[in-house]
N, C-alpha and C positions, 0 to 999 in steps of 0.2 A: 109747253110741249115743243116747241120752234126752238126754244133754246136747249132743253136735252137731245133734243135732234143733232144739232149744231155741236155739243159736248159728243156725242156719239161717231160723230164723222169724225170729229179729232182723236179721239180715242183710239179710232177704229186706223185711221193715217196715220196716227202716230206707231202703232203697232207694225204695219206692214213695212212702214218706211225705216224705220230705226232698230226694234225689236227683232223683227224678221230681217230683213237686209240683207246678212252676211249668210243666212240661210238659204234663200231666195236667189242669189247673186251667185252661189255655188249650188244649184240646182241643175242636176244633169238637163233639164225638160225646161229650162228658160232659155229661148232661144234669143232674148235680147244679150244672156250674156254671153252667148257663144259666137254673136253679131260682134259684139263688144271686143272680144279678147281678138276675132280673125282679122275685124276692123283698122288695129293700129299695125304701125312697122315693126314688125318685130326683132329684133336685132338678130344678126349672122353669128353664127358660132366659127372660128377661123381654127385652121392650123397653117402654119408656115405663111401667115398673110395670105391664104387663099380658104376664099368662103367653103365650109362642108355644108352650110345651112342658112336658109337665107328667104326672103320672105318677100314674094315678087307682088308688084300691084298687079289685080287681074279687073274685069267688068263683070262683077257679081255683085251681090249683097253681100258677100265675108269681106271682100276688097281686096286682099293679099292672099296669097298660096303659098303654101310653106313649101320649097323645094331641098331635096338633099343631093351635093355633088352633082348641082347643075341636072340633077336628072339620069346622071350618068349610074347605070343599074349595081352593077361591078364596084363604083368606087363608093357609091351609096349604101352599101351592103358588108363595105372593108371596112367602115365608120360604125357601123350603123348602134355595134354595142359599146360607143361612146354614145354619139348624139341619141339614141334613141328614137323614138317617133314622135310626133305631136297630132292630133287627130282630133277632127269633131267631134265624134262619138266614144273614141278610146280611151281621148284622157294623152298622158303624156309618160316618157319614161327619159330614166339617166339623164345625161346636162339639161335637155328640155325639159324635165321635170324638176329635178333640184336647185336650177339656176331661172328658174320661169319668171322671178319676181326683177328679177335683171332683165331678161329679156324679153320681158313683155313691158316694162319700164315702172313697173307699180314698186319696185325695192324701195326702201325707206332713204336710201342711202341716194336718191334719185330724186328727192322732195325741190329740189332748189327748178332742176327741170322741168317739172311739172307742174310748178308755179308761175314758172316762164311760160308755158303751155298754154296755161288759164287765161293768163294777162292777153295772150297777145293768139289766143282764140285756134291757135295751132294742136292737131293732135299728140298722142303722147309717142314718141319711139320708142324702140327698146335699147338697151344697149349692148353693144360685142362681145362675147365672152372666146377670148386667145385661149385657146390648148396648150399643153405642153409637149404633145403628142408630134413629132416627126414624121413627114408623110412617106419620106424613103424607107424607115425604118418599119415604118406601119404598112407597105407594103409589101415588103419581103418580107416579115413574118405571116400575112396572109398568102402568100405565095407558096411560101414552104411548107404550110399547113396543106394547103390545095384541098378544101372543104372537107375535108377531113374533122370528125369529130374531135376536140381540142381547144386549146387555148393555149396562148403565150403572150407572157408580157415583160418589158423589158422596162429598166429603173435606171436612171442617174443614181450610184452608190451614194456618189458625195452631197447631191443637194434633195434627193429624194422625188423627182420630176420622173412621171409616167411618160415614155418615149414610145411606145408602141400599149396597146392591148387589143389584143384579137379574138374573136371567139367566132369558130364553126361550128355547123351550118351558120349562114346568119340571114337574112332578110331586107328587103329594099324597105325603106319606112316611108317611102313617096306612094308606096301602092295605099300604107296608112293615111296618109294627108290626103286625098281626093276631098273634094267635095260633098260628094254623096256620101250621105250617108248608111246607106244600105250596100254600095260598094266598100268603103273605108269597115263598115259593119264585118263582111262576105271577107275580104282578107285578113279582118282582124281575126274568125274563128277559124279559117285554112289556117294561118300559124298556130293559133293556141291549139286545136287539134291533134299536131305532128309532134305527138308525143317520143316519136322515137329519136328526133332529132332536136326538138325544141330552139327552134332558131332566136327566137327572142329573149333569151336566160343567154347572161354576159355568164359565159362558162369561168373566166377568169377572177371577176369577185366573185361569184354565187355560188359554183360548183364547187362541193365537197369530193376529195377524192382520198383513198390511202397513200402515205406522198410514198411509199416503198421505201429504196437504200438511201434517196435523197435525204432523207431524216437520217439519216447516222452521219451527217456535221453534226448535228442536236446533239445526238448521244455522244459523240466523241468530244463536244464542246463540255457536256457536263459533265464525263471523265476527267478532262483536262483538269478543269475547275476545282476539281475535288482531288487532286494529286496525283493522277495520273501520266503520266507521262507521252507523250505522243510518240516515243521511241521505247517505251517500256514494251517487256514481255507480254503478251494475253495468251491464254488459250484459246487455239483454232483448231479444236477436231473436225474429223472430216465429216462424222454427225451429230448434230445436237440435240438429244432427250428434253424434251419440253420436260419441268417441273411438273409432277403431278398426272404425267401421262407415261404411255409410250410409243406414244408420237416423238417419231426421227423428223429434226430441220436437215433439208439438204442443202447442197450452194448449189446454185445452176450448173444444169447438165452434170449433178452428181460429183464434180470434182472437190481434189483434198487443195487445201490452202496450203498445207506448210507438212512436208513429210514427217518435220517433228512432232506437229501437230501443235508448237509454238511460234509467234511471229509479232512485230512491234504491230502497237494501232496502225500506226502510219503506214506501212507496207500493206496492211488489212484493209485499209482502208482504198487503197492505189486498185485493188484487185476486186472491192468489193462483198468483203469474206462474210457471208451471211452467222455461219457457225459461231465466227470473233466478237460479234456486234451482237448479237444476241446470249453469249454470254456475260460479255462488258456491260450491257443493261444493269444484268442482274447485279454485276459487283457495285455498281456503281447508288443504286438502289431508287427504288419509285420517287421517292422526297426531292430526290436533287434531279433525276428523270423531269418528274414535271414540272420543276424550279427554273429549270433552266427551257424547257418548251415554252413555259410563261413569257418568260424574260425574251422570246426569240417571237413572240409577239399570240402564241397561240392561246384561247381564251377570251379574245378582244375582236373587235372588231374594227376596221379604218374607215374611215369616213375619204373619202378622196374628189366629190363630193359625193357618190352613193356610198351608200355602207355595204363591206362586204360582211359575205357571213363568216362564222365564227368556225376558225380552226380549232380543233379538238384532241387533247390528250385524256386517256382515259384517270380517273380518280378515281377515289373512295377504295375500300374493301375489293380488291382483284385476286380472280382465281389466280394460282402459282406461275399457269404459262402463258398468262395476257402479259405481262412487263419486260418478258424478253423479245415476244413478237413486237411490240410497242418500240422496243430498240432498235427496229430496222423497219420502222415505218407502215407497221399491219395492227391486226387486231382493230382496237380502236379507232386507231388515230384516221384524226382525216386534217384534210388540208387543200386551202385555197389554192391556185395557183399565183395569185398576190403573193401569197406567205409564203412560198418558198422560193420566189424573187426576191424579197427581201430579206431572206436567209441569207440569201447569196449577197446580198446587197450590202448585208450588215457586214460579213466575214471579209469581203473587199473592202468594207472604209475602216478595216480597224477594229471592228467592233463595237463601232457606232450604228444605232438605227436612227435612220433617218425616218419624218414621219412624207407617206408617199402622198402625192397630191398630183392631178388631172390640170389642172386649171390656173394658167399662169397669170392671166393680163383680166379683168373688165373696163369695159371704156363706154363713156357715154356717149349721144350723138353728134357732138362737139370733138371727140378721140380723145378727153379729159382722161388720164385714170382715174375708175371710182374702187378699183381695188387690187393688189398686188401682191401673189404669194410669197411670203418668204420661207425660206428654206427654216425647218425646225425639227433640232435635235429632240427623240423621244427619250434616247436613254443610251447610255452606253451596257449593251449587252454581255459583253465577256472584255475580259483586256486587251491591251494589244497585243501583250505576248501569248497570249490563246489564238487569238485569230491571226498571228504569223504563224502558228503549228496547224492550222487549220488553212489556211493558205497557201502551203506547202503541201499539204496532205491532198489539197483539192489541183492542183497544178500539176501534181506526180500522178491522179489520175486523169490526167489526158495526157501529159507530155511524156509518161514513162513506156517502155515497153510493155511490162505486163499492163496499161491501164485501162479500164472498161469504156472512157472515152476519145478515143484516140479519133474516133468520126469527127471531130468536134475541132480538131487543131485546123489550124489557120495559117499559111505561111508566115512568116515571119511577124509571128505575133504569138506568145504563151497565153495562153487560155487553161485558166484556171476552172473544173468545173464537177461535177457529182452525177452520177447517171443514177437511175432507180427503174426497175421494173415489179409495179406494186402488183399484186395478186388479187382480184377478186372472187368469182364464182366459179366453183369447179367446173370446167368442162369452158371456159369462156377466156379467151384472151387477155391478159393483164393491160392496165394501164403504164404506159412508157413515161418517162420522165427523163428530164436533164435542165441541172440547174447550175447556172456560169459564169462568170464577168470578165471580163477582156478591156487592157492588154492587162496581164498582172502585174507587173510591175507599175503602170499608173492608169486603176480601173477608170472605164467611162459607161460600161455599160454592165449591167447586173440584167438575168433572164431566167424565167422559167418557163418551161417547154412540156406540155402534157397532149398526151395522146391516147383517148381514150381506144379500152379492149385493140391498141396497137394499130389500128385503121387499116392501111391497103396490106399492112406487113403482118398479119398474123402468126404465120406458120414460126415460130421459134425464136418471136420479136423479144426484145430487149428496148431497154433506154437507148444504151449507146448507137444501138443498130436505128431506131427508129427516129427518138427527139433530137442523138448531138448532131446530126446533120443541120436538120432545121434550127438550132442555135447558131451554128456556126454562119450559115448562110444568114441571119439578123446579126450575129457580129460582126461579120465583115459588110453590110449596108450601113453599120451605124458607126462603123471606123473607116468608110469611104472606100473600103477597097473591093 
């Protein structure tokens, strides 16, 4: 009896200890492991050599306090849909969640340290996780936003380095870290609640939006492709009969494109011609439409390290007038604000996409590198000779006279760039766009700028009128002047 006793206690330890463990150990309601994780150093998240997050010894039983931006509310909350929050009760998001196993020091790639640890009776640290993120640049694009519902983010063309993302409304994630957890609880449901503003949703990779005229690079990239010409003739009536309907397209404010009622993509394109682009869809046909949406990265998802969601061109069996609205950025299609920074990012390097990534440097607590992004080509998108006609096309609409960007130039610096003002619900202000890279002749910076239902500018808002400002004003921080 003494010894099945004795078989049953091991049985029974063996179970909890081994079997259970990793169940046990990631149980919300075990508070030795929430002692445990608040317990070590956690490593700082940096940009520009200067901590955004960082994890202060306090005299508690957690031991450390996770603080963002020093505390400071304003620059804690311009960060905040990078770092994300980390919280007793909440759990964690964005670099604090994807890169936790670095910065709580449990990575695999961290074994040598944490054998040093053991030996010599020392706790475990985390280690640093460097950004790629510019804090000049990352604050003039929240600037220019001025809480405004939105997003913009800005791209290194050539090596594919997130230089800015911003997303308004956004939130302090230090009111998340407290202590308490019935406070840390009480702010966690005032945010999820504000549904109409949702501050904790990275509007930049999450939000779906109709990217508007921004998408007619896409279609005139897959005209191009398919032998088009970028100076060739199109038809630009002053209105366009949807297939299948007798629904008239207008171009804003009613106006004719071209008295002839003919005109190059290229000139079409300078002015914005809704009538041109939504017939050139159709020439151009759904197959190589969404061959080329593909190839410009829509369908897919980035990992940077969150994954954003999934841009969307419509498939399958579509009624007659979904593939011309679909040519200029409606109907279906929706689109990150990721994805059409790297529209623009792709058509400034060439034609090259680069693949975008967050996260330059990890260092362990020695400042060892334990890991290093390198820059990597996804694909070459269109050729180079498409994306000098699409470079030109995107440069003549800001630097030309008739161009819909003209908000958006920058003294003595060409800026190349694409306005959109996408349509949603009747009766509701459209979302604004403008998407750019600057200087054109040797891009540094690739951007896309959304403004949702138009923010403080409703009344008769546009892209140009509303986002190329706030592009321009991140151009010129991220070109020093």
């Amino acid at each position: 009896m003494i010894m099945v006793m004795f078989l049953a206690l091991m049985v029974s330890t063996t179970a909890v200890q081994f079997f259970q463990a990793d169940s046990l150990n990631n149980d919300g309601r075990n508070v030795r492991a929430i002692y445990r994780e608040f317990n070590n150093a956690r490593g700082p998240i940096v940009v520009d050599g200067q901590t955004i997050a960082e994890s202060i010894p306090v005299d508690s039983p957690f031991g450390y306090q996770r603080v963002f931006s020093g505390g400071d509310e304003t620059r804690a909350m311009m960060f905040a849909p990078v770092t994300g929050f980390f919280s007793i009760v909440n759990g964690s998001s964005a670099v604090e969640s994807h890169l936790n196993e670095f910065l709580n020091g449990q990575a695999s790639a961290l074994w040598v340290d944490r054998l040093q640890n053991l030996l010599t009776g020392q706790k475990n640290q985390g280690s640093s996780v460097e950004l790629t993120i510019v804090e000049r640049i990352q604050r003039a694009a929240w600037e220019a936003l001025g809480g405004q519902r939105g997003a913009i983010v800005a791209l290194d063309p050539r090596t594919g380095e997130i230089l800015a993302m911003v997303s308004t409304p956004s939130y302090d994630p230090n009111r998340l870290a407290v202590h308490s957890s019935s406070q840390a609880n009480a702010a966690f449901q005032e945010l999820a609640n504000d549904s109409q503003n949702n501050p904790m949703r990275n509007r930049a990779i999450a939000a779906l939006y109709p990217p508007g005229s921004t998408f007619k690079m896409i279609t005139a990239a897959a005209a191009i492709e398919n032998g088009i010409a970028a100076d060739a003739q199109i038809a630009a009536p002053h209105r366009f009969i949807l297939p299948g309907t007798s629904q008239a397209v207008r171009n804003f404010g009613d106006r004719e494109c071209s008295p002839s009622g003919q005109m190059s993509m290229h000139d079409a394109m300078v002015i914005s011609c809704n009538t041109a682009f939504l017939g050139l869809a159709l020439e151009v046909g759904q197959d190589a439409m969404a061959e080329m949406a593909e190839r410009f990265g829509f369908g897919e998802s980035f990992r940077i390290p969150m994954r954003s969601s999934v841009s969307a061109f419509p498939s399958g069996d579509l009624p007659p007038y979904e593939l011309p609205l679909a040519g200029i950025g409606q109907a279906s299609v929706t689109s990150t604000p990721l994805q059409m920074a790297m529209m623009a990012a792709t058509i400034a390097n060439d034609g090259v996409m680069m693949q975008p990534f967050l996260v330059d440097t990890i260092r362990d607590p020695e400042l060892e590198v334990v890991r290093q992004t390198e820059p990597e080509v996804l694909r070459e998108v269109v050729s180079p000779e498409t994306a000098r006609a699409l470079q030109a096309m995107m440069v003549d609409a800001v630097e030309s006279p008739q161009a819909t960007g003209v908000l958006a130039r920058v003294p003595g610096i060409q800026v190349a760039g694409k306005t959109g003002t996408a349509q949603t619900v009747a009766g509701v202000p459209p979302h604004t766009w403008f998407a750019a890279y600057a200087p054109a002749d040797d891009p540094q910076i690739a951007i896309a700028v959304i403004v949702e239902n138009a923010g403080d500018d409703a009344a008769g808002a546009t892209g140009g009128r509303v986002a190329a400002p706030m592009a321009r004003a991140v151009i010129q921080a991220a070109l020093g002047l």
